[in-house]
C-alpha positions as CSV (number, residue, x, y, z in Angstrom):
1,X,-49.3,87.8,46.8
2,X,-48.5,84.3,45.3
3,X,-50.0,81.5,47.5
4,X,-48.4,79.0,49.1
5,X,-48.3,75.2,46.9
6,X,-50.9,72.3,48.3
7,X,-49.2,70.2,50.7
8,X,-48.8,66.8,49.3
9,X,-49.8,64.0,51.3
10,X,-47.5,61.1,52.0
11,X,-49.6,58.9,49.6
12,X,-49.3,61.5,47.2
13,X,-45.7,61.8,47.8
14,X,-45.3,57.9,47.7
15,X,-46.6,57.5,43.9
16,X,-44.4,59.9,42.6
17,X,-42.2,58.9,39.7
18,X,-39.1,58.7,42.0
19,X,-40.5,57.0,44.7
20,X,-41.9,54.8,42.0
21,X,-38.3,54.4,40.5
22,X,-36.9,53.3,43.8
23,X,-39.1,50.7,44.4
24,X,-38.5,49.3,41.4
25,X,-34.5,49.2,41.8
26,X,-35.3,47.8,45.1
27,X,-37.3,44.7,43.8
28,X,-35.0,44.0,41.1
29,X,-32.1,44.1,43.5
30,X,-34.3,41.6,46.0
31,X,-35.2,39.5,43.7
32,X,-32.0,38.8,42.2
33,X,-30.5,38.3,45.6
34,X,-33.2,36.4,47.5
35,X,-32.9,34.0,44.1
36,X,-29.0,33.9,44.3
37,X,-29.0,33.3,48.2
38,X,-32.1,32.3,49.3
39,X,-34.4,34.3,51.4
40,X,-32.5,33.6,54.9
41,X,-29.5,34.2,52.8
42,X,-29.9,37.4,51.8
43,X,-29.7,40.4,53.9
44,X,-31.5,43.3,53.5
45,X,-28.4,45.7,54.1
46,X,-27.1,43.7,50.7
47,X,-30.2,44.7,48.9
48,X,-30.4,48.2,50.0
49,X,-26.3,48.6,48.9
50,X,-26.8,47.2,45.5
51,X,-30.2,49.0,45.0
52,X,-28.4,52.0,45.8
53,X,-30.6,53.4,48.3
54,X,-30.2,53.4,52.3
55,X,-31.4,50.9,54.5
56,X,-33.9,53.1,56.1
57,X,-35.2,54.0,52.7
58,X,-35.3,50.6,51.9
59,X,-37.6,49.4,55.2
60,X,-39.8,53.0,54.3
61,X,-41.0,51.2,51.5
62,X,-41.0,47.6,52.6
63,X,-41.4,47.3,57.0
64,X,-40.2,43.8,56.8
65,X,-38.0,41.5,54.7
66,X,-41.0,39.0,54.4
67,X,-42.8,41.4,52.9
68,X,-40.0,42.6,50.3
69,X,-39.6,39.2,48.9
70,X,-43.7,38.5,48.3
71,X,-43.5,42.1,46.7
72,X,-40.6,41.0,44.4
73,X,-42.0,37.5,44.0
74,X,-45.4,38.8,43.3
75,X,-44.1,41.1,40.9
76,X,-42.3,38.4,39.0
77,X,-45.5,36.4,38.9
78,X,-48.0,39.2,37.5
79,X,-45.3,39.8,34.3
80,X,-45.9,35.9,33.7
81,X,-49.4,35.8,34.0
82,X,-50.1,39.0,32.6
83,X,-47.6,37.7,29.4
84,X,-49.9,34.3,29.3
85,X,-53.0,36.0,29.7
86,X,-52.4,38.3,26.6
87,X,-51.1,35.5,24.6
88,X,-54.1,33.4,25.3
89,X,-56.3,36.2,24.4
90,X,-54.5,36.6,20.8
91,X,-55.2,33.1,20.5
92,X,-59.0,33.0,20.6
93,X,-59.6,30.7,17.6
94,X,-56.7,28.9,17.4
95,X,-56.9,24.9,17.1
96,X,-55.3,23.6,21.1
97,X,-52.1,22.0,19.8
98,X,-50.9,25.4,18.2
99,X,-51.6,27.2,21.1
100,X,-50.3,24.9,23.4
101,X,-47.0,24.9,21.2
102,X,-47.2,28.6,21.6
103,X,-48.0,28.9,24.7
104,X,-45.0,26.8,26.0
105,X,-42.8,28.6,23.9
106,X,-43.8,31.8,25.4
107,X,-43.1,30.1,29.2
108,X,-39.8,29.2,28.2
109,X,-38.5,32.1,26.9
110,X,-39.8,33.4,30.0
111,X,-38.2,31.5,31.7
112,X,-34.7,32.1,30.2
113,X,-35.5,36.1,30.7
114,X,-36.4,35.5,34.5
115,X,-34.3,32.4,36.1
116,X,-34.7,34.0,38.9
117,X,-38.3,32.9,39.3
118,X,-37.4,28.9,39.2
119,X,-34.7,29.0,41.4
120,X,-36.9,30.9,44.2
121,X,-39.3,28.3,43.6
122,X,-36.7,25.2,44.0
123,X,-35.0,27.0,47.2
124,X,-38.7,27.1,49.0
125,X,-39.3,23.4,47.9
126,X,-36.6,22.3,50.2
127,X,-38.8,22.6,53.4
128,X,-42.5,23.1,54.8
129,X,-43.4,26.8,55.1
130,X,-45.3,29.7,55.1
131,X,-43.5,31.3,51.8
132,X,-44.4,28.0,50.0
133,X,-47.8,28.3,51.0
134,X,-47.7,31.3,50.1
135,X,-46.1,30.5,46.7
136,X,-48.8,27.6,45.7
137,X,-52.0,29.2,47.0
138,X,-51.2,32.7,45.2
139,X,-49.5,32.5,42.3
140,X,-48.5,28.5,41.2
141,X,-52.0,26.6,41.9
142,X,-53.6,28.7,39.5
143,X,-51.3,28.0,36.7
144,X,-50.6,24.6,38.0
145,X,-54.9,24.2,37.0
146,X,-54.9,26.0,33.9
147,X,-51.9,23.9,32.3
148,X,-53.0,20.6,33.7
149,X,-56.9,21.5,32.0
150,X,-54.5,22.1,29.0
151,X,-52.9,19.1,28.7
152,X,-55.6,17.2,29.7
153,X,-57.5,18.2,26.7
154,X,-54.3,17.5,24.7
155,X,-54.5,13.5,26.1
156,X,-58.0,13.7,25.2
157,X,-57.3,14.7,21.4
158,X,-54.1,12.0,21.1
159,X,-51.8,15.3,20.5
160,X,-49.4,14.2,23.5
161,X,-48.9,10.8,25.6
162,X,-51.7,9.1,27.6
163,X,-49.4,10.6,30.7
164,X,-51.5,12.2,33.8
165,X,-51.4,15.6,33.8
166,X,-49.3,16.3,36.7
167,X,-46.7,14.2,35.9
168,X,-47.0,16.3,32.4
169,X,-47.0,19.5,34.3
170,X,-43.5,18.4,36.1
171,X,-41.9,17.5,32.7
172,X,-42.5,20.7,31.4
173,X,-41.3,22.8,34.6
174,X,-38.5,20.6,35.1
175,X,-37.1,19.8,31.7
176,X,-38.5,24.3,30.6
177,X,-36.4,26.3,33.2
178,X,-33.9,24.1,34.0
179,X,-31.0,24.6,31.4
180,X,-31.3,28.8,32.1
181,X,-31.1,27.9,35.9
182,X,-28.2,26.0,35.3
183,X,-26.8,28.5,33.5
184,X,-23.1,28.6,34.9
185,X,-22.9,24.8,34.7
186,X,-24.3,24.7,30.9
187,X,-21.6,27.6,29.2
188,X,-18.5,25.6,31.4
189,X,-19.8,21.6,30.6
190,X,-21.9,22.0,27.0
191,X,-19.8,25.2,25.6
192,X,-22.5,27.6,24.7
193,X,-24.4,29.9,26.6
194,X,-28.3,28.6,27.0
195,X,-29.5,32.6,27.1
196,X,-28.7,33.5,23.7
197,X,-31.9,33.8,21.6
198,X,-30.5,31.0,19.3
199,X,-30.3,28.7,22.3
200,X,-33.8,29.5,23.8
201,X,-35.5,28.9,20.6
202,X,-33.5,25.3,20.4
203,X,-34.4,24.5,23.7
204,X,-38.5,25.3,23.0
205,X,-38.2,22.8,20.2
206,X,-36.9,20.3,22.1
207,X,-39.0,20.4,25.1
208,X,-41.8,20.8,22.2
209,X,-40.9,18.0,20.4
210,X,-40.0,15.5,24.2
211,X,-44.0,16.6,24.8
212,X,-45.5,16.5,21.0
213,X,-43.5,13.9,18.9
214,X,-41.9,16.0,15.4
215,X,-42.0,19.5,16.1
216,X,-42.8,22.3,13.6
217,X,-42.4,26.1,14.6
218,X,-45.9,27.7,14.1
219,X,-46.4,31.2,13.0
220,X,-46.5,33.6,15.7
């Protein structure tokens, strides 16, 4: 007599490709919603329609909508870090202004792959709250250090302006994402689309060169 299969348990059950699949569609779907209408803007029955899966599917995986968007947030966040981390590490050796060159390189064509991180991050700066709080004390302070130490040391070696680092931190967030956010505005007032590879790598030169003086691309 054949036996019976084990009974999975719902953990079990819950890692499974499909499951794993779904939660996927469902952050991609919340992100790109909570960055095109805001958090309070957003409703989760829009999220579950265009992630194709039912609401009650949707609040299996996630109990609250709070929770969603840190999950799709915080998802966004570990592919940056996780992308700066491994470039850093391939750069063990490398002379600061080449890997600072690099390095912002790398955040800017992030930046044009993933809009949808900057204009989450300028929608919570509008007001006091427990999502900005969130948003500084888990994923931007840390960068926020690392790239101030960075350009501090670049001050201290004459390869960029005598300009505190903060202030140098804002230029490159600011003038970086900006033209991918602005997006719709850029193809209809400037006539070319700022996400097309050509653009991205004209736009790292120039925010390389407003930083560093003459730029030059260096190997990758």
């Amino acid at each position: 007599m054949r036996s019976s299969p084990p009974a999975t348990s719902p953990a079990t059950r819950a890692s499974r490709p499909s499951a794993d699949a779904t939660r996927e569609r469902i952050l991609d779907a919340a992100l790109d919603l909570f960055a095109d209408r805001s958090f309070d803007g957003a409703s989760t029955r829009e999220i579950a329609a265009r992630a194709g899966v039912s609401q009650p599917s949707l609040a299996y995986h996630y109990r609250t909508k709070e929770a969603l968007w840190r999950a799709a947030v915080g998802r966004l966040f570990a592919e940056l870090d996780a992308s700066m981390v491994d470039r850093v590490d391939g750069l063990r050796g490398v002379d600061p202004v080449t890997t600072a060159k690099l390095l912002i390189r790398d955040f800017i064509a992030f930046s044009a792959a993933h809009p949808q991180l900057h204009r989450i991050i300028t929608q919570e700066s509008k007001g006091e709250g427990r999502r900005m709080d969130w948003l500084v004390d888990e994923h931007i302070r840390p960068l926020y250090e690392l790239t101030t130490a960075m350009f501090a040391r670049l001050v201290e070696i004459g390869a960029v302006p005598d300009i505190p680092p903060a202030f140098l931190y804002y230029l490159l967030t600011g003038a970086g994402p900006t033209i991918f956010v602005l997006a719709p505005e850029c193809r209809r007032l400037a006539g070319f689309d700022p996400l097309e590879p050509d653009a991205v790598e004209t736009h790292a030169d120039a925010v390389i060169e407003l930083l560093f003086g003459s730029v030059s691309r260096p190997s990758r």
